[in-house]
C-alpha positions as MATLAB code, in Angstrom:
seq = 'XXXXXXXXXXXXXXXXXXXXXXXXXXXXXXXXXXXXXXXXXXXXXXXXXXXXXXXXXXXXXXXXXXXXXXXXXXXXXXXXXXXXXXXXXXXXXXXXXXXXXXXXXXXXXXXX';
ca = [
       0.383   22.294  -15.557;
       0.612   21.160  -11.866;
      -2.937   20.314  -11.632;
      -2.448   18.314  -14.913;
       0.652   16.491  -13.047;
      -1.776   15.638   -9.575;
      -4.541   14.338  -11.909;
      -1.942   12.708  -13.750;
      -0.308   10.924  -11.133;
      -3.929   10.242   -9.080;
      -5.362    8.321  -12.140;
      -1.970    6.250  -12.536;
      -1.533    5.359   -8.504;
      -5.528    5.942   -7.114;
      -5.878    2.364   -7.012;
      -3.144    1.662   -4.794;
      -4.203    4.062   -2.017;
      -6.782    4.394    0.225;
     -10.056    6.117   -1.463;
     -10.813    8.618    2.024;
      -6.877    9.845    2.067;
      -7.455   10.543   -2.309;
      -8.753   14.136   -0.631;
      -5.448   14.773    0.825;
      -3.072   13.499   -1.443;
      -4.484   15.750   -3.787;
      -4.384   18.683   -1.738;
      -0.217   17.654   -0.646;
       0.380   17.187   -4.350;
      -0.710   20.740   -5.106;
       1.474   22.306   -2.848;
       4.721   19.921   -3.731;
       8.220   21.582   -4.803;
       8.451   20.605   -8.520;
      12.206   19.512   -7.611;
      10.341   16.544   -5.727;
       8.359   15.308   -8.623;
      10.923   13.317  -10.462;
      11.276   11.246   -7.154;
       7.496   11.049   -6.255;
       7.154    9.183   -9.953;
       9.757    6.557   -8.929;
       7.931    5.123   -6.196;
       6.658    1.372   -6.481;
       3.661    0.718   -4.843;
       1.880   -2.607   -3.892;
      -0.892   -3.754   -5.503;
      -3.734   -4.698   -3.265;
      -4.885   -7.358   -5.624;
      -1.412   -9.276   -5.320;
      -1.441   -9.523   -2.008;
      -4.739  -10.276   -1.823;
      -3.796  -13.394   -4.036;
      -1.093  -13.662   -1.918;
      -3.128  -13.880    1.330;
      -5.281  -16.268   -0.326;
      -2.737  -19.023   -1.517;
       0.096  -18.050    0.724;
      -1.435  -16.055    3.557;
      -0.407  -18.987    6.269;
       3.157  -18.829    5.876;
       2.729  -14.600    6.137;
       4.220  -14.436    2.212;
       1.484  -11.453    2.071;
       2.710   -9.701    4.951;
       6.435   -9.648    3.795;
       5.265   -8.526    0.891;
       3.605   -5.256    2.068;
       6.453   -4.279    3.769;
       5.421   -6.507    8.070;
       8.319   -8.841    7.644;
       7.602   -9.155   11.678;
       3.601   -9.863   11.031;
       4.379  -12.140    8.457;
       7.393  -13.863   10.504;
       4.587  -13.933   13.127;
       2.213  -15.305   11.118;
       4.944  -18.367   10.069;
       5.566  -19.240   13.392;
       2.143  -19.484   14.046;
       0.581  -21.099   11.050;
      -1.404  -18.492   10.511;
      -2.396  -17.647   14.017;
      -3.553  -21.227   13.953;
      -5.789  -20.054   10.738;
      -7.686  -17.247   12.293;
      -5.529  -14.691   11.173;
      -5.082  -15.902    7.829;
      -9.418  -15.593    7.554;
      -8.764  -12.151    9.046;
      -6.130  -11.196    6.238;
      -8.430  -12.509    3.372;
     -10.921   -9.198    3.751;
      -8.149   -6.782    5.651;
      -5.286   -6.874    3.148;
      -6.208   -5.135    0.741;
      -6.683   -2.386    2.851;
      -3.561   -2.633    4.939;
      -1.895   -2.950    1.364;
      -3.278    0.346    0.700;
      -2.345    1.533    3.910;
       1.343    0.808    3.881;
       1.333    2.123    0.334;
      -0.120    5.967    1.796;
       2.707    5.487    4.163;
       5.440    5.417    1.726;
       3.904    8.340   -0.238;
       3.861   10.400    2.790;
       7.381    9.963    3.495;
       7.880   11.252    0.434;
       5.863   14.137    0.592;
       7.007   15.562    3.689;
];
Protein backbone atom coordinates (compact mmCIF):
# COMPACT_ATOMS: atom_id res chain seq x y z
CA UNK A 1 0.00 0.00 0.00
CA UNK A 2 2.74 2.63 0.72
CA UNK A 3 4.50 2.05 -2.44
CA UNK A 4 1.05 2.42 -4.16
CA UNK A 5 0.69 5.92 -2.14
CA UNK A 6 4.62 7.20 -3.41
CA UNK A 7 3.72 6.16 -7.00
CA UNK A 8 0.53 7.68 -6.43
CA UNK A 9 1.54 10.91 -5.30
CA UNK A 10 4.89 10.97 -7.85
CA UNK A 11 2.59 10.63 -10.96
CA UNK A 12 0.13 13.44 -9.56
CA UNK A 13 3.11 16.10 -8.44
CA UNK A 14 6.37 14.70 -10.81
CA UNK A 15 5.84 17.52 -12.98
CA UNK A 16 6.21 20.11 -10.53
CA UNK A 17 9.60 18.98 -9.19
CA UNK A 18 12.83 18.70 -10.33
CA UNK A 19 13.40 15.30 -12.48
CA UNK A 20 17.26 14.51 -10.63
CA UNK A 21 15.64 15.05 -6.88
CA UNK A 22 12.39 12.34 -8.33
CA UNK A 23 15.24 9.66 -6.87
CA UNK A 24 14.99 11.05 -3.49
CA UNK A 25 11.63 12.00 -3.03
CA UNK A 26 10.85 8.60 -3.65
CA UNK A 27 13.18 7.16 -1.35
CA UNK A 28 11.82 10.08 1.69
CA UNK A 29 8.30 9.06 0.75
CA UNK A 30 8.99 5.43 1.58
CA UNK A 31 10.17 5.99 4.83
CA UNK A 32 7.30 8.79 5.81
CA UNK A 33 5.05 8.32 9.10
CA UNK A 34 1.59 7.57 7.59
CA UNK A 35 0.27 10.30 10.22
CA UNK A 36 2.11 12.82 7.75
CA UNK A 37 0.37 11.79 4.63
CA UNK A 38 -2.88 13.58 4.98
CA UNK A 39 -0.73 16.85 5.17
CA UNK A 40 1.84 15.95 2.40
CA UNK A 41 -1.52 15.71 -0.04
CA UNK A 42 -2.52 19.29 0.90
CA UNK A 43 0.36 20.95 -0.45
CA UNK A 44 -0.09 23.38 -3.56
CA UNK A 45 2.61 23.48 -5.74
CA UNK A 46 3.55 25.91 -8.63
CA UNK A 47 3.30 25.07 -11.92
CA UNK A 48 6.37 25.72 -13.95
CA UNK A 49 4.35 26.40 -17.02
CA UNK A 50 2.48 29.43 -15.25
CA UNK A 51 5.23 31.07 -14.37
CA UNK A 52 6.83 30.49 -17.29
CA UNK A 53 3.81 32.42 -18.93
CA UNK A 54 4.21 34.61 -16.30
CA UNK A 55 7.90 35.42 -16.99
CA UNK A 56 7.03 35.81 -20.48
CA UNK A 57 4.16 38.50 -20.36
CA UNK A 58 4.87 39.78 -16.92
CA UNK A 59 8.46 38.82 -16.15
CA UNK A 60 9.58 42.79 -16.08
CA UNK A 61 7.54 43.86 -13.33
CA UNK A 62 8.91 40.38 -11.30
CA UNK A 63 4.91 39.09 -11.28
CA UNK A 64 6.80 35.56 -11.85
CA UNK A 65 9.01 35.87 -9.04
CA UNK A 66 6.22 36.76 -6.47
CA UNK A 67 4.60 34.12 -7.68
CA UNK A 68 7.13 31.34 -6.85
CA UNK A 69 7.38 32.39 -3.56
CA UNK A 70 11.02 35.69 -4.23
CA UNK A 71 8.72 38.51 -3.35
CA UNK A 72 12.39 40.27 -2.82
CA UNK A 73 13.66 39.01 -6.53
CA UNK A 74 10.60 40.03 -7.96
CA UNK A 75 10.46 43.49 -5.89
CA UNK A 76 14.03 43.62 -7.30
CA UNK A 77 13.20 42.94 -10.53
CA UNK A 78 10.29 46.01 -10.38
CA UNK A 79 12.59 48.42 -9.32
CA UNK A 80 14.77 47.59 -11.92
CA UNK A 81 12.66 46.98 -14.95
CA UNK A 82 13.76 43.86 -15.27
CA UNK A 83 17.38 44.33 -14.49
CA UNK A 84 17.10 46.77 -17.35
CA UNK A 85 15.75 43.54 -19.46
CA UNK A 86 18.62 41.21 -18.94
CA UNK A 87 17.19 39.48 -16.23
CA UNK A 88 13.88 39.17 -17.58
CA UNK A 89 15.85 37.12 -20.89
CA UNK A 90 17.55 35.24 -18.05
CA UNK A 91 14.10 34.24 -16.36
CA UNK A 92 12.52 33.17 -19.76
CA UNK A 93 14.80 29.68 -19.80
CA UNK A 94 15.58 29.63 -15.73
CA UNK A 95 12.05 29.70 -14.33
CA UNK A 96 10.86 26.88 -14.86
CA UNK A 97 13.48 25.39 -13.09
CA UNK A 98 13.65 27.71 -10.13
CA UNK A 99 9.75 27.04 -10.12
CA UNK A 100 10.61 23.54 -9.63
CA UNK A 101 13.11 24.35 -7.25
CA UNK A 102 11.12 26.34 -4.77
CA UNK A 103 8.43 23.72 -5.18
CA UNK A 104 11.23 20.68 -3.78
CA UNK A 105 11.73 23.19 -1.09
CA UNK A 106 8.32 23.23 0.24
CA UNK A 107 8.07 19.41 0.01
CA UNK A 108 11.10 19.05 2.03
CA UNK A 109 9.87 21.07 4.77
CA UNK A 110 7.33 18.87 4.90
CA UNK A 111 9.10 15.82 4.93
CA UNK A 112 11.46 16.47 7.56
Amino acid sequence: MEQQKVDMFLMTNGEFLPEHKIPFVREKLLTLDESKWGTLSTIQFKNPTTALLLSIFLGGWGVDRIYIGNTGMGIGKLLTCGGLGIWTIIDWFSISGSTKEQNYNKLQSYLY
